[in-house]
C-alpha positions as CSV (number, residue, x, y, z in Angstrom):
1,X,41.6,-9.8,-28.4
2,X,44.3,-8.3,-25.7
3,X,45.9,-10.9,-24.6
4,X,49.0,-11.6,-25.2
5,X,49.0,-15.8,-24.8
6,X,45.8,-16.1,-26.9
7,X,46.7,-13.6,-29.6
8,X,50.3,-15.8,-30.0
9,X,48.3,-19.0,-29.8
10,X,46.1,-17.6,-32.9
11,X,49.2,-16.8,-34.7
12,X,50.6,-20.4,-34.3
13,X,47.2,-21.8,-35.2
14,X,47.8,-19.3,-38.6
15,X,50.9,-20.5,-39.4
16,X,49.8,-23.9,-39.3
17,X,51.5,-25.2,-35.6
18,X,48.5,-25.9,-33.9
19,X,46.5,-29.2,-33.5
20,X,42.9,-28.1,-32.1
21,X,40.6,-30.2,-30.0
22,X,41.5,-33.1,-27.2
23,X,42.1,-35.9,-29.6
24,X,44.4,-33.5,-32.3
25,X,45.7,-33.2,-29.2
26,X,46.2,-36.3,-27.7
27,X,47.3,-38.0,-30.9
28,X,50.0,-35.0,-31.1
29,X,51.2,-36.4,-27.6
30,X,50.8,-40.1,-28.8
31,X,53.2,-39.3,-31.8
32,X,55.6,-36.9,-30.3
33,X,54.8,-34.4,-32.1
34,X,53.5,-32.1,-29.4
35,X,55.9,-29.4,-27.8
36,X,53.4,-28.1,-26.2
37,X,49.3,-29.2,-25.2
38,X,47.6,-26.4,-23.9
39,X,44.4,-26.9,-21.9
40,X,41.6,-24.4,-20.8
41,X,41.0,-23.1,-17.4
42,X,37.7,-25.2,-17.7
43,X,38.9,-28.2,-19.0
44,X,37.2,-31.0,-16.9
45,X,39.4,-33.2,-14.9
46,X,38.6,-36.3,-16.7
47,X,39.9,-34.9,-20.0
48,X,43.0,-33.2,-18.4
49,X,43.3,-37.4,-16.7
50,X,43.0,-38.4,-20.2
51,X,46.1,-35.4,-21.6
52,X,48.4,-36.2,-18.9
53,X,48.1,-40.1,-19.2
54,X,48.9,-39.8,-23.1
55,X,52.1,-37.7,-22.2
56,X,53.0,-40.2,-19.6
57,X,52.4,-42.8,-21.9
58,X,55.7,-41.5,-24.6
59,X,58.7,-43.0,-24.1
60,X,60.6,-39.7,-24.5
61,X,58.3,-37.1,-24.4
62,X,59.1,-34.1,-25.3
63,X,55.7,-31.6,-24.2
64,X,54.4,-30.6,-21.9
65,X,50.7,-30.1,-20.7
66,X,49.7,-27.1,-19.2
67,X,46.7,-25.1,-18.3
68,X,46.0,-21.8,-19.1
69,X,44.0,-19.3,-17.6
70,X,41.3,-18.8,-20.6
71,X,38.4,-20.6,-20.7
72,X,37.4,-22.9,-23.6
73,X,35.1,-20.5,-25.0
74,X,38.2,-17.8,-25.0
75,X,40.7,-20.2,-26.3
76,X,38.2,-21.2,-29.0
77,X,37.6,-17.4,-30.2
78,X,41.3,-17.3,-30.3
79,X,41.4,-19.8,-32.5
80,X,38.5,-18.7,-34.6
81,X,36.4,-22.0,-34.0
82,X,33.6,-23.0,-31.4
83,X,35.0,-23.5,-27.4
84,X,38.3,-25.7,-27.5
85,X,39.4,-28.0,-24.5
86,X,43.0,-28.5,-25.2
87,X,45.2,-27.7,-28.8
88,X,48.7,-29.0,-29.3
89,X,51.5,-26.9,-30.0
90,X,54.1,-28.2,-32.9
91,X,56.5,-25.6,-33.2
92,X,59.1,-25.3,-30.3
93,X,59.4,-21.7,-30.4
94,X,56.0,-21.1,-30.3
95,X,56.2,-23.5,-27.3
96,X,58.2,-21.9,-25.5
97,X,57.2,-18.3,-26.0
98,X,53.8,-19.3,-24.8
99,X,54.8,-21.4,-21.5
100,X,57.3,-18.2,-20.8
101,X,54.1,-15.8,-20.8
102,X,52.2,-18.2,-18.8
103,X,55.2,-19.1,-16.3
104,X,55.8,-15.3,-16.1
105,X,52.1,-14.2,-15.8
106,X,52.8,-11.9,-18.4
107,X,50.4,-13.8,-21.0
108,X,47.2,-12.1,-19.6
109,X,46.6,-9.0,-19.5
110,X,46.5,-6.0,-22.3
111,X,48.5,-5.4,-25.3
């Protein structure tokens, strides 16, 4: 794997900080406990509807959603588990190293 956002995303999943799959996900939100929600490139709309409306739905939220530019299947070999839709971040600075490569555009390419 060469990219930079999916190789940190595996390493949060290793040291436990990820919550994989839209309703991990969405319960992460639900509870707070989300710094972060990451959804695939191919995510479909009604299931991004569904990550945003959660958020919105936490008096204080503190995460964010965002898309990323890998596909399900990507995000899901990242993760070492079949295509994945959306995974919660619970770490903050695992949160906020990823939305910096993303917001950056320095999350895709080579290592």
């Amino acid at each position: 794997m060469n990219n930079r956002f999916l190789s940190l995303l595996g390493l949060a999943y290793k040291a436990g900080r990820v919550k994989v799959g839209m309703e991990a996900a969405r319960s992460a939100l639900g509870q707070n406990e989300a710094w972060l929600v990451v959804a695939a490139a191919d995510i479909t709309e009604k299931n991004n509807l569904k990550l945003h409306n959660m958020l919105r739905s936490v008096e204080e939220p503190r995460g964010a959603v965002i898309r990323c530019p890998n596909t399900a299947a990507e995000v899901g070999a990242a993760l070492g588990k079949p295509p994945v839709m959306a995974a919660a971040v619970t770490d903050r600075g695992f949160s906020e190293a990823l939305r910096k490569l993303l917001e950056t555009g320095t999350g895709g390419g080579d290592i």
